[in-house]
PDB file of N, CA, C, O and CB in Angstrom:
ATOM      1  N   UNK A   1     -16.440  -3.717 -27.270  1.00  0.00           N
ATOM      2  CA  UNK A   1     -14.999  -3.621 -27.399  1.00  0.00           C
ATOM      3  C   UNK A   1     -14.423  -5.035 -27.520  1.00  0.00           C
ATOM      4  O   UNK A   1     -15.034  -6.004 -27.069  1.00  0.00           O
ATOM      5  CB  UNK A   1     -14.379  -2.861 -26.189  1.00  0.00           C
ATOM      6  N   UNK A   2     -12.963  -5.166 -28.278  1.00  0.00           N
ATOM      7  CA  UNK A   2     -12.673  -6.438 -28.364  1.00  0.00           C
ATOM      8  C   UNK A   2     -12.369  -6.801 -26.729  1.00  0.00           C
ATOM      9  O   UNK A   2     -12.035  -5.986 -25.869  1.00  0.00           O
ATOM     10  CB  UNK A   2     -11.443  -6.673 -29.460  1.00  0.00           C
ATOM     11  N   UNK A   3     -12.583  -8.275 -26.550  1.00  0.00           N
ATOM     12  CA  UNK A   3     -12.465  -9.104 -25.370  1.00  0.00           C
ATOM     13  C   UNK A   3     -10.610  -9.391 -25.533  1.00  0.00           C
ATOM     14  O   UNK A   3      -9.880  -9.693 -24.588  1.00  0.00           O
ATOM     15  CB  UNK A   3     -13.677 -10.707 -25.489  1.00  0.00           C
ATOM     16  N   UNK A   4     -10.226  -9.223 -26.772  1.00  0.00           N
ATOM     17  CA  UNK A   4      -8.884  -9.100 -26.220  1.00  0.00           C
ATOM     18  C   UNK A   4      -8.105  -7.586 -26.091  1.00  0.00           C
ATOM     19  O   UNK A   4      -6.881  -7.661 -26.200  1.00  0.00           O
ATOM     20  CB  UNK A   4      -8.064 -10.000 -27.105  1.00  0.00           C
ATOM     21  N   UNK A   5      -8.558  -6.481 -25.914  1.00  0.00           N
ATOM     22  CA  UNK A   5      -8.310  -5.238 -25.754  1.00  0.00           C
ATOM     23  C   UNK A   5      -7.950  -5.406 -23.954  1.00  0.00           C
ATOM     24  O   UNK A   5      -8.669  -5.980 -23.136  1.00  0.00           O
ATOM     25  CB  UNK A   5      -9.683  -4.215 -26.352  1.00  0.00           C
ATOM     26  N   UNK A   6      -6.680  -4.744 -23.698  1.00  0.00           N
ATOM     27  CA  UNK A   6      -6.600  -4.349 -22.056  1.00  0.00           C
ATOM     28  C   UNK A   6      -7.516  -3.459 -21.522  1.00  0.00           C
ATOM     29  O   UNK A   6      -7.524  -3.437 -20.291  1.00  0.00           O
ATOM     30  CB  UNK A   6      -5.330  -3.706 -21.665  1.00  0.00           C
ATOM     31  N   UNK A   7      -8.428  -2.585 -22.184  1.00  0.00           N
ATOM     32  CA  UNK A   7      -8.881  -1.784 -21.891  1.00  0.00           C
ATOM     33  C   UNK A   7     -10.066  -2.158 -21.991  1.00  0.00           C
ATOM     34  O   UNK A   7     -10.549  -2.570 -23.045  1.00  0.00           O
ATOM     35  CB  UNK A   7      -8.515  -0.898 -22.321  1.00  0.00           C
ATOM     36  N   UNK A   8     -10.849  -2.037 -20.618  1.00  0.00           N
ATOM     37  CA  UNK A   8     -12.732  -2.068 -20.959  1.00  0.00           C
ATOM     38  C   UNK A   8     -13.903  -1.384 -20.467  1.00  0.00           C
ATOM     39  O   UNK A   8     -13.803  -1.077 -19.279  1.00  0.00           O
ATOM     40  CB  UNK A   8     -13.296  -3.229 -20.648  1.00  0.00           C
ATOM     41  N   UNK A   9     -14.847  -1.095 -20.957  1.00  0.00           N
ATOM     42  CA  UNK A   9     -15.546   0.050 -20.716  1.00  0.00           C
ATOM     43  C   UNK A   9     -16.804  -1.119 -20.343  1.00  0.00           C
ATOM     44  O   UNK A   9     -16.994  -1.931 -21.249  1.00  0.00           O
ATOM     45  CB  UNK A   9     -15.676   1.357 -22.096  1.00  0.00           C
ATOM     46  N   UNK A  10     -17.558  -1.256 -19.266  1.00  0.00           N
ATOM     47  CA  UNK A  10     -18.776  -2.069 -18.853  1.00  0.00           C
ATOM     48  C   UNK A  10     -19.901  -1.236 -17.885  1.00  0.00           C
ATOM     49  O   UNK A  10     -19.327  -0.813 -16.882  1.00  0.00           O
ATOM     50  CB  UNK A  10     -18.200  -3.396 -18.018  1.00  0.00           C
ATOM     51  N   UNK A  11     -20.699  -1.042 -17.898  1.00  0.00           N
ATOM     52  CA  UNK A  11     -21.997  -0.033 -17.209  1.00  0.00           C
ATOM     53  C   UNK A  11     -21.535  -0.336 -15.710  1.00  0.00           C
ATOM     54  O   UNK A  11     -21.755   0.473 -14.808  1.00  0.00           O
ATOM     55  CB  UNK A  11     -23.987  -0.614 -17.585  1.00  0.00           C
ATOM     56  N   UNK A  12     -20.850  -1.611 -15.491  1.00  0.00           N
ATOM     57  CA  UNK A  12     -21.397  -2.089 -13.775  1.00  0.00           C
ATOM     58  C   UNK A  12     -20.086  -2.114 -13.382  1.00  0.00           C
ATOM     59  O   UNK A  12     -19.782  -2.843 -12.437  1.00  0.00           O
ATOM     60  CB  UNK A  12     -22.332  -3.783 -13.387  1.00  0.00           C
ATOM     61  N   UNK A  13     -19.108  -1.338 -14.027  1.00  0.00           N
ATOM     62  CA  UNK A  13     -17.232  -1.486 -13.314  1.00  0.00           C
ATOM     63  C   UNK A  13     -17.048  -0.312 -13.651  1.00  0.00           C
ATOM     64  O   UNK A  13     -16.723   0.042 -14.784  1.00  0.00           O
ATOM     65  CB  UNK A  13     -15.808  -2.649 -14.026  1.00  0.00           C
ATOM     66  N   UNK A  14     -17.335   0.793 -12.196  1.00  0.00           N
ATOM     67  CA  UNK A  14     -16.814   1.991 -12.158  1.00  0.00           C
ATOM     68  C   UNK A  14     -17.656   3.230 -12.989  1.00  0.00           C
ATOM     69  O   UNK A  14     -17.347   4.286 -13.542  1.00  0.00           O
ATOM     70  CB  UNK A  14     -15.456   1.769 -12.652  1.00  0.00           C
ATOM     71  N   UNK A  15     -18.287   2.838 -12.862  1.00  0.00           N
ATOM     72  CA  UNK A  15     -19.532   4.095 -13.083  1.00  0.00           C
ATOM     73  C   UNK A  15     -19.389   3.491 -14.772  1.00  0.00           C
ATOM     74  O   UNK A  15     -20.198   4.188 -15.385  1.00  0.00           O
ATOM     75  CB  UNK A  15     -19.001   6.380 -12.630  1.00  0.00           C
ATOM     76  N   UNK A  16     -18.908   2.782 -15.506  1.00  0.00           N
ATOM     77  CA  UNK A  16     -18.355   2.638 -17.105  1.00  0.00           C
ATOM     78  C   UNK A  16     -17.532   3.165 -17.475  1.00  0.00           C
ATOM     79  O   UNK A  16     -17.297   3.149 -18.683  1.00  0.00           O
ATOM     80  CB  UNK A  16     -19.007   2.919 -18.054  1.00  0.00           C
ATOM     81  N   UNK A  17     -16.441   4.124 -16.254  1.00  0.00           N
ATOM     82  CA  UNK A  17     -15.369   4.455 -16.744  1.00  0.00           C
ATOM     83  C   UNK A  17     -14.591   3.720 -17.223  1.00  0.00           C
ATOM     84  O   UNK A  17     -14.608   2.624 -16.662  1.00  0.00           O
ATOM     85  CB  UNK A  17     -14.878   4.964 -16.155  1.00  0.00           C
ATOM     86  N   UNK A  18     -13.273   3.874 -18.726  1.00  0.00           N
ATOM     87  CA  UNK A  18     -12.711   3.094 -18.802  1.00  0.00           C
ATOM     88  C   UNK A  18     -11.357   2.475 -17.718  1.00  0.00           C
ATOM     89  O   UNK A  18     -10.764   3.275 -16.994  1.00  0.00           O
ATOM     90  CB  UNK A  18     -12.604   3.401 -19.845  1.00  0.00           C
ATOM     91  N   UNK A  19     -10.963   0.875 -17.731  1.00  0.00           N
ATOM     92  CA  UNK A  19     -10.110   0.709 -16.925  1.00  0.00           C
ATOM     93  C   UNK A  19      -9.320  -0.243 -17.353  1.00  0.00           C
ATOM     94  O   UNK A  19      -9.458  -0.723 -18.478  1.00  0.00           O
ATOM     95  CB  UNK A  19     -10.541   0.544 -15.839  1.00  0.00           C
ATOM     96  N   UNK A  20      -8.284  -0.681 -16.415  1.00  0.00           N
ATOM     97  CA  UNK A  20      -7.514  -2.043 -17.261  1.00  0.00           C
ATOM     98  C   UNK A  20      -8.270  -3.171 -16.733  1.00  0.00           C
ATOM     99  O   UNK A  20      -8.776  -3.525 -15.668  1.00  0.00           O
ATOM    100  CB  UNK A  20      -5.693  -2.343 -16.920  1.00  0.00           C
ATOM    101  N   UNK A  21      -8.118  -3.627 -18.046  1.00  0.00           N
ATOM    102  CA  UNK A  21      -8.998  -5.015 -18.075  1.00  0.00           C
ATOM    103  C   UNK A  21      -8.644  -6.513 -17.332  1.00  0.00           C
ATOM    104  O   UNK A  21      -7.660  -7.245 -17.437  1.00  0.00           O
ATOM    105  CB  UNK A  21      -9.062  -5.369 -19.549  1.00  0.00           C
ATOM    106  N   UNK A  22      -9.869  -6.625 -16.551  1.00  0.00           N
ATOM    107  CA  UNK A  22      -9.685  -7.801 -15.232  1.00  0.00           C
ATOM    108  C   UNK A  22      -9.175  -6.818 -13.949  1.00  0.00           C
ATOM    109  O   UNK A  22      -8.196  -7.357 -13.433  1.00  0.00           O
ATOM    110  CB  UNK A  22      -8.220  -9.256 -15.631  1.00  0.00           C
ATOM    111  N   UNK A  23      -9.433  -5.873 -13.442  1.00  0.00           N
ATOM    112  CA  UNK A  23      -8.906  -4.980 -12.855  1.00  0.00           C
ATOM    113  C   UNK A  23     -10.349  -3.747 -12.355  1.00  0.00           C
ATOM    114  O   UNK A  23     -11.504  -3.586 -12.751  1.00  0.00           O
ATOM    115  CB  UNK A  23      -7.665  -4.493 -13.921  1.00  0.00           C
ATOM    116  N   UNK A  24      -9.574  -3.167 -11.426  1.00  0.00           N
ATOM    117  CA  UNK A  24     -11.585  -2.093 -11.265  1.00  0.00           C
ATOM    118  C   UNK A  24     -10.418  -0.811 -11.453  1.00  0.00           C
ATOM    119  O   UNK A  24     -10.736   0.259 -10.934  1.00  0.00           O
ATOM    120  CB  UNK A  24     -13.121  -2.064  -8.840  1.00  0.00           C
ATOM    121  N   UNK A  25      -9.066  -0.881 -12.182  1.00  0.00           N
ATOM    122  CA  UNK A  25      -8.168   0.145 -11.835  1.00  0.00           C
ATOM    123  C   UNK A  25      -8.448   0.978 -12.721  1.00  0.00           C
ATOM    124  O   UNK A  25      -8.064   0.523 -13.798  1.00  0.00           O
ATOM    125  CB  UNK A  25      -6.809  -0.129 -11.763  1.00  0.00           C
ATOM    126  N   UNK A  26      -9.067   2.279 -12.878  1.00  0.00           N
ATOM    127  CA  UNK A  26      -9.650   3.790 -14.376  1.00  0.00           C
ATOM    128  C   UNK A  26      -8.195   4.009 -14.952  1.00  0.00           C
ATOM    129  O   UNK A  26      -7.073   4.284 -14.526  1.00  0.00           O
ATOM    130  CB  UNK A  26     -10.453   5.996 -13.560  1.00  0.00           C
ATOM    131  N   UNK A  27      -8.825   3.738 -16.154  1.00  0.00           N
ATOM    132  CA  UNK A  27      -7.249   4.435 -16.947  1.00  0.00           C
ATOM    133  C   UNK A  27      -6.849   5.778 -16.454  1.00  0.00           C
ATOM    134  O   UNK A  27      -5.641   5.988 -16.346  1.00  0.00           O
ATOM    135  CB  UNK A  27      -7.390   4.741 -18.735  1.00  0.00           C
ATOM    136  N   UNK A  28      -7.920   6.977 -16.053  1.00  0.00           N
ATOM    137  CA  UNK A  28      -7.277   8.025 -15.486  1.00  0.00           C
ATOM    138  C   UNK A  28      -6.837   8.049 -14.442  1.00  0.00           C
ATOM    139  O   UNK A  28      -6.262   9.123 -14.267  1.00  0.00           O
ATOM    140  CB  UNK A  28      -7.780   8.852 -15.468  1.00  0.00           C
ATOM    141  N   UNK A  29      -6.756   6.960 -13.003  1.00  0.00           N
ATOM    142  CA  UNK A  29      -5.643   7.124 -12.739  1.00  0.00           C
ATOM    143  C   UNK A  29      -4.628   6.367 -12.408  1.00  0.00           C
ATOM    144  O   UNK A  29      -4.196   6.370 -11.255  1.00  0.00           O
ATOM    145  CB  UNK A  29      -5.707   7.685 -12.181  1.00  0.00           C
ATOM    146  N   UNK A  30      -4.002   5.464 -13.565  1.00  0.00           N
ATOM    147  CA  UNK A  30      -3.092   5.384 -14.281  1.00  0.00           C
ATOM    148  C   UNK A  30      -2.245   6.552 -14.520  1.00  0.00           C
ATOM    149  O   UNK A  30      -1.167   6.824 -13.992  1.00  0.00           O
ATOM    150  CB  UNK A  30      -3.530   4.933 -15.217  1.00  0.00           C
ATOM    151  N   UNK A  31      -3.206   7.489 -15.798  1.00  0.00           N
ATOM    152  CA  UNK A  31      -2.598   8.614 -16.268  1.00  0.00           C
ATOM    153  C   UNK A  31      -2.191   9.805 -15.200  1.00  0.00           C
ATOM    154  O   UNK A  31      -1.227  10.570 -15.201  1.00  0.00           O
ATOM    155  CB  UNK A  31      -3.499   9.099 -17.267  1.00  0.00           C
ATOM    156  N   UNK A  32      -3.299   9.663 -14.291  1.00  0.00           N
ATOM    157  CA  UNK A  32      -3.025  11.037 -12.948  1.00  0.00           C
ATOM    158  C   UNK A  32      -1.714  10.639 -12.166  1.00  0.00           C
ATOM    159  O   UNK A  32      -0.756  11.332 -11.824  1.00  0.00           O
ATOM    160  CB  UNK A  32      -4.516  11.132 -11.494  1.00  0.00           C
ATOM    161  N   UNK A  33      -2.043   8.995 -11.955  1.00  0.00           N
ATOM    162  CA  UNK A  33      -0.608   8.800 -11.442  1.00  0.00           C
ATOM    163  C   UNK A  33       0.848   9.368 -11.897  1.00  0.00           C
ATOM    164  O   UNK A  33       1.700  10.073 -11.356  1.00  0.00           O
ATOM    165  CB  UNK A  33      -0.461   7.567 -11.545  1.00  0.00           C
ATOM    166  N   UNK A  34       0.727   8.767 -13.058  1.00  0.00           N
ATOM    167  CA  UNK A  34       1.900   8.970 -13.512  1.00  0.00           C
ATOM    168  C   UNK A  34       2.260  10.860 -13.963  1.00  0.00           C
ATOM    169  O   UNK A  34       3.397  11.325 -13.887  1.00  0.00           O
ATOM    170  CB  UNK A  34       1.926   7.851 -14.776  1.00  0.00           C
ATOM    171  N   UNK A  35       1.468  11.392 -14.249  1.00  0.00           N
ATOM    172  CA  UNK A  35       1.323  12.886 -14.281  1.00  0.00           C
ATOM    173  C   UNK A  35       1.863  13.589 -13.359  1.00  0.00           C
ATOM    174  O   UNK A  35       2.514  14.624 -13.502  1.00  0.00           O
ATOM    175  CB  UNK A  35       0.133  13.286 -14.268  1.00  0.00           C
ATOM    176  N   UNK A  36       1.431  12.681 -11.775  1.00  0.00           N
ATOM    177  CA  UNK A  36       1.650  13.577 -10.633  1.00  0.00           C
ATOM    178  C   UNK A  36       3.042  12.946 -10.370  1.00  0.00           C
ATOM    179  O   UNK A  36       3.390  13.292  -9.242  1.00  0.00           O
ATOM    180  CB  UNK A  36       0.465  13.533  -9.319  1.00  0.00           C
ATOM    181  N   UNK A  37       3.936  12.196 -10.929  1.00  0.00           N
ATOM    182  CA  UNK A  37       5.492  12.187 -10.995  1.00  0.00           C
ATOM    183  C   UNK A  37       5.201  10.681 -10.464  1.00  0.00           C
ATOM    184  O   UNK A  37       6.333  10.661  -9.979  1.00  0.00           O
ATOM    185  CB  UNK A  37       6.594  13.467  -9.952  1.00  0.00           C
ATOM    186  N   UNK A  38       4.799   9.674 -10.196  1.00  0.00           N
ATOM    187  CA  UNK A  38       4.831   8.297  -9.843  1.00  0.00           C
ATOM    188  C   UNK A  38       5.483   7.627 -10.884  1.00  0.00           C
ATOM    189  O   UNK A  38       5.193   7.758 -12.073  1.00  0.00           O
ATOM    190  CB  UNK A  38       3.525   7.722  -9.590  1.00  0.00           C
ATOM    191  N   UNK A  39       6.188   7.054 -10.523  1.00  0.00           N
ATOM    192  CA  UNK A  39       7.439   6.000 -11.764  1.00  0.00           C
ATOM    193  C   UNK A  39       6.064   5.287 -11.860  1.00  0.00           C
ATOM    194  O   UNK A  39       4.985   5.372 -11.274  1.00  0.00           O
ATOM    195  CB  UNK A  39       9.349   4.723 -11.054  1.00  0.00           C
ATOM    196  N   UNK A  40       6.750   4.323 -13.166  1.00  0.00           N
ATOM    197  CA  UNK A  40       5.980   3.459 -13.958  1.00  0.00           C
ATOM    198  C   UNK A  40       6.298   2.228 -13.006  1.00  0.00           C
ATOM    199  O   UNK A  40       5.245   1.622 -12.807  1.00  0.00           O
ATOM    200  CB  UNK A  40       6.419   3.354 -15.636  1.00  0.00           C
ATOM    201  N   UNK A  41       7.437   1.598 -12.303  1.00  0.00           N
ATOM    202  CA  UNK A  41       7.447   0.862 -11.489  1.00  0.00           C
ATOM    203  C   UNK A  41       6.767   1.094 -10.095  1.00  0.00           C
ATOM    204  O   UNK A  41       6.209   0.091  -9.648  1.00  0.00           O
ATOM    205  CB  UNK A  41       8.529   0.649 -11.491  1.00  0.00           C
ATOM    206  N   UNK A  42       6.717   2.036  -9.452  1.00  0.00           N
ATOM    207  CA  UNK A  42       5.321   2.678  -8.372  1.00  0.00           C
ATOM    208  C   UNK A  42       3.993   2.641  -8.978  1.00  0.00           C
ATOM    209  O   UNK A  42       2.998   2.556  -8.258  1.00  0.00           O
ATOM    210  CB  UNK A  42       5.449   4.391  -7.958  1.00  0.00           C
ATOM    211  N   UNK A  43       3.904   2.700 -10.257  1.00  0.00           N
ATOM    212  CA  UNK A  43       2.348   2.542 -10.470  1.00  0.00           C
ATOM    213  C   UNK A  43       1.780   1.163 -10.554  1.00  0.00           C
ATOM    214  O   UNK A  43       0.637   0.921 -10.166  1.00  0.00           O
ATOM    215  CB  UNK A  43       1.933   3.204 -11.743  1.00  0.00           C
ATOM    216  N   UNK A  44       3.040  -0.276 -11.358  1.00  0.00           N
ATOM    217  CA  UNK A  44       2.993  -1.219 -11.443  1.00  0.00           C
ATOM    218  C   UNK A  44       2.585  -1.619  -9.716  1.00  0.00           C
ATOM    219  O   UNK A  44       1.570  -2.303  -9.588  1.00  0.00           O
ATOM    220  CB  UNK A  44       4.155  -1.606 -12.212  1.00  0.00           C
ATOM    221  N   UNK A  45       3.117  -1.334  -8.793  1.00  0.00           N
ATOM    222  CA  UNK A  45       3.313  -1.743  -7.513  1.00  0.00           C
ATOM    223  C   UNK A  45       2.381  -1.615  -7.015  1.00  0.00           C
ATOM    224  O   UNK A  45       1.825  -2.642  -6.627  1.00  0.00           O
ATOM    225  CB  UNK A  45       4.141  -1.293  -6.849  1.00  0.00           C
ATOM    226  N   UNK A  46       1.662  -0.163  -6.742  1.00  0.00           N
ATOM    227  CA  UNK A  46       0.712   0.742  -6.026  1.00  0.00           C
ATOM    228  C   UNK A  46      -0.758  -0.504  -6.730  1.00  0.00           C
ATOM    229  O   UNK A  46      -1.644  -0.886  -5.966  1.00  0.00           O
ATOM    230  CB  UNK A  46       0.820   2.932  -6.705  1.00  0.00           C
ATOM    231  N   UNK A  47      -0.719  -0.919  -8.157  1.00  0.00           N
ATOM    232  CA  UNK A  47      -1.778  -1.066  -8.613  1.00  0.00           C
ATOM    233  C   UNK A  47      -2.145  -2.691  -9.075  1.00  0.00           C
ATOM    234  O   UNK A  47      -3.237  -3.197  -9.334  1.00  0.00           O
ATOM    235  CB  UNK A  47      -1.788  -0.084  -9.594  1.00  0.00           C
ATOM    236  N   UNK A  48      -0.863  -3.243  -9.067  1.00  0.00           N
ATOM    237  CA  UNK A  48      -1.085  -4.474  -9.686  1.00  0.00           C
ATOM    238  C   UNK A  48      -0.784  -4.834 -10.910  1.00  0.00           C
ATOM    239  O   UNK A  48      -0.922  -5.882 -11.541  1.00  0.00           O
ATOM    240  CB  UNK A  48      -2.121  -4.713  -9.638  1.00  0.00           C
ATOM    241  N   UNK A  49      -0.289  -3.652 -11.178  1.00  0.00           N
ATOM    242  CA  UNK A  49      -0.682  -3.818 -13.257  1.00  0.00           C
ATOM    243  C   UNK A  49       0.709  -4.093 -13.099  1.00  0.00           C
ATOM    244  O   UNK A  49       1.534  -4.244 -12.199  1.00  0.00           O
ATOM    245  CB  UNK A  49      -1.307  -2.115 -14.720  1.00  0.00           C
ATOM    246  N   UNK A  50       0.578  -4.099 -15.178  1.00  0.00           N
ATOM    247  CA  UNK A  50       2.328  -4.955 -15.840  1.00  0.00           C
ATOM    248  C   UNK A  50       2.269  -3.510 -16.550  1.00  0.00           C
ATOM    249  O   UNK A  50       1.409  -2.637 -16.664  1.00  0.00           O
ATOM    250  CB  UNK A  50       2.442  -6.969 -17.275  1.00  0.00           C
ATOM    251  N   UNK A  51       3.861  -3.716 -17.055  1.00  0.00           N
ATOM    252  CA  UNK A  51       4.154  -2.403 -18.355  1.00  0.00           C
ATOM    253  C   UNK A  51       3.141  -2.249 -19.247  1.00  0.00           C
ATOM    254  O   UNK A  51       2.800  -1.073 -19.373  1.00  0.00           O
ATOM    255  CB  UNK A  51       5.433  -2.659 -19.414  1.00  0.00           C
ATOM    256  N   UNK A  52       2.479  -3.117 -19.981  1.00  0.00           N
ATOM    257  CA  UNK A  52       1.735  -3.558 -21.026  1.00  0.00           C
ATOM    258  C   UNK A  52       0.640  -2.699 -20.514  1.00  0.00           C
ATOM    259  O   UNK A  52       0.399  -1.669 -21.142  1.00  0.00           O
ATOM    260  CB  UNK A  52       1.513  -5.162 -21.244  1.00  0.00           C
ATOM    261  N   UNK A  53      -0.191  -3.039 -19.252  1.00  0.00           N
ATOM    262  CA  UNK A  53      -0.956  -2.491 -18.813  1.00  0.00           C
ATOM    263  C   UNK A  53      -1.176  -0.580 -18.807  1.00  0.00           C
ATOM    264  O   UNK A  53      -2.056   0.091 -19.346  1.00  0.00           O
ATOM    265  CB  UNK A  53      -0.784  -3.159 -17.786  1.00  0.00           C
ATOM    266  N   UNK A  54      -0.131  -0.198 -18.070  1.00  0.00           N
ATOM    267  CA  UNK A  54       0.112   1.456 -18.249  1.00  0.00           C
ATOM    268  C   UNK A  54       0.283   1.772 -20.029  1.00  0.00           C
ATOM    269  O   UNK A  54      -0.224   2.725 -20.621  1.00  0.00           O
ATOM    270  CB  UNK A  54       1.840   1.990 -17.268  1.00  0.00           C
ATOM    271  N   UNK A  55       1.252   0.537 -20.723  1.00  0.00           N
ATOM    272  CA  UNK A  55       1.315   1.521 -22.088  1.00  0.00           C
ATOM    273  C   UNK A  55      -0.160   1.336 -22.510  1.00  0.00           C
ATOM    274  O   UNK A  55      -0.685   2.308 -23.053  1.00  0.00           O
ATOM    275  CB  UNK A  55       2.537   0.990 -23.474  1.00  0.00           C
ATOM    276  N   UNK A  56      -0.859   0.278 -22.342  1.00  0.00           N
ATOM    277  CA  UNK A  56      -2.186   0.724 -23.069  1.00  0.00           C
ATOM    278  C   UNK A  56      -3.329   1.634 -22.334  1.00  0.00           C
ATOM    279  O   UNK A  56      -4.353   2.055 -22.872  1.00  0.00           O
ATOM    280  CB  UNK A  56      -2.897  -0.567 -23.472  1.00  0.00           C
ATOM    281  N   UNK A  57      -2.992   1.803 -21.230  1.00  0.00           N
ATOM    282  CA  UNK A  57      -4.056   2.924 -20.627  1.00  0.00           C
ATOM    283  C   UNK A  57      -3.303   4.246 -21.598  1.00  0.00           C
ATOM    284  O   UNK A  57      -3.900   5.008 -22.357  1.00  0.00           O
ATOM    285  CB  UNK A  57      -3.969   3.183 -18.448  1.00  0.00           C
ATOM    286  N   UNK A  58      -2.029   4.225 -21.335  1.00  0.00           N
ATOM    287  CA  UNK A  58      -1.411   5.503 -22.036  1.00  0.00           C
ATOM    288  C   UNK A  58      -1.884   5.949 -23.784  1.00  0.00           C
ATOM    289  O   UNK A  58      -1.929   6.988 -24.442  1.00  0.00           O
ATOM    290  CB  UNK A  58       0.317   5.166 -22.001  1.00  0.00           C
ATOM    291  N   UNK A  59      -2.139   4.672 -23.987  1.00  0.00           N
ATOM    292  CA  UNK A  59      -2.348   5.151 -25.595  1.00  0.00           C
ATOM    293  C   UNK A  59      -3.656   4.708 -25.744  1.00  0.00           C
ATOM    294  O   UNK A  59      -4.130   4.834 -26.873  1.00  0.00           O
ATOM    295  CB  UNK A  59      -1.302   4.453 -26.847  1.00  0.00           C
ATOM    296  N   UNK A  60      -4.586   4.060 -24.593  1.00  0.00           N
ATOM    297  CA  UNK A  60      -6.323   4.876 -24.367  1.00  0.00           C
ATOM    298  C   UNK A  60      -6.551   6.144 -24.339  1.00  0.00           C
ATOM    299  O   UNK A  60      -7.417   6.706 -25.009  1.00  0.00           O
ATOM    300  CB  UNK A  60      -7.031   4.655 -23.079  1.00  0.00           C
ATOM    301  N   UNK A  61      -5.709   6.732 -23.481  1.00  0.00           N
ATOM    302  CA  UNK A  61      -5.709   8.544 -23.040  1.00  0.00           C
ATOM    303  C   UNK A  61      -5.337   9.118 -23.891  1.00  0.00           C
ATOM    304  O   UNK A  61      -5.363  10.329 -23.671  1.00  0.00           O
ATOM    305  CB  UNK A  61      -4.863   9.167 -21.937  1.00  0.00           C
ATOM    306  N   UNK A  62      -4.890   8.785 -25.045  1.00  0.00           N
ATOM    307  CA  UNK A  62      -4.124   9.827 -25.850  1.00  0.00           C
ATOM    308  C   UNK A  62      -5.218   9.482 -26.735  1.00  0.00           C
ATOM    309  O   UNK A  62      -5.887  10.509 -26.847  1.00  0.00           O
ATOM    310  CB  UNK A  62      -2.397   9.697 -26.340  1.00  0.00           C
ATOM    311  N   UNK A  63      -5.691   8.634 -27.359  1.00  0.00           N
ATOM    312  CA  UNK A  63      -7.099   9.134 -28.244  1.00  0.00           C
ATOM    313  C   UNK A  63      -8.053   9.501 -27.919  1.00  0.00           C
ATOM    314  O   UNK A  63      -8.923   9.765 -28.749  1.00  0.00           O
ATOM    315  CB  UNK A  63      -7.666   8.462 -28.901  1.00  0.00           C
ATOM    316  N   UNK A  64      -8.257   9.659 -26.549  1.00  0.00           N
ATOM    317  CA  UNK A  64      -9.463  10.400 -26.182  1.00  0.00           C
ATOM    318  C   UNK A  64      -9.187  11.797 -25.831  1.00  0.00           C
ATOM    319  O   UNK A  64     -10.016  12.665 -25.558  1.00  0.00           O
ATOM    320  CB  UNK A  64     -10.151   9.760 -25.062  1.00  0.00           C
ATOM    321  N   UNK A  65      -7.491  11.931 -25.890  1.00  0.00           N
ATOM    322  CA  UNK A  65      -7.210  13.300 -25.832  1.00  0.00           C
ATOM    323  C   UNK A  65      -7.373  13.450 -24.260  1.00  0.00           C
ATOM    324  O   UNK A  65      -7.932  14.510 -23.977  1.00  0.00           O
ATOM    325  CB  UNK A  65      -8.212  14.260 -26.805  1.00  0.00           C
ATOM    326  N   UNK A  66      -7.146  12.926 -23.519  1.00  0.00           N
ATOM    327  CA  UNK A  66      -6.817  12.716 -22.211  1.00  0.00           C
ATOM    328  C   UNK A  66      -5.955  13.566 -21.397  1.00  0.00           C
ATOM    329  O   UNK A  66      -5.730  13.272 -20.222  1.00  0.00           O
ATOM    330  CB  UNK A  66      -6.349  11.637 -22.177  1.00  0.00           C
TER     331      UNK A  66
END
């Protein structure tokens, strides 16, 4: 995957689930978060991440049909 992609998939961070990149945080839950009604500013908080971060987990999940 590109090294400048937020998103990265590696054998030894999280079973190789995907996650945001520099982070051990799974894009799914990102997506569960926010599913189960958590603002985008509670997820930023809860997790560390920036906006940038959630929109690209968000539009990871949506091509994998997430």
């Amino acid at each position: 995957m590109n090294i400048h992609h937020p998103i990265e998939i590696e054998p030894g961070i999280c079973h190789g689930r995907p996650v945001i990149r520099g982070t051990r945080v799974p894009v799914a839950i990102v997506v569960g978060s926010l599913a189960a009604r958590m603002s985008i500013e509670e997820v930023m908080h809860e997790y560390g991440l920036t906006r940038e971060d959630i929109r690209a987990a968000l539009v990871f999940a949506n091509g994998l049909g997430m």
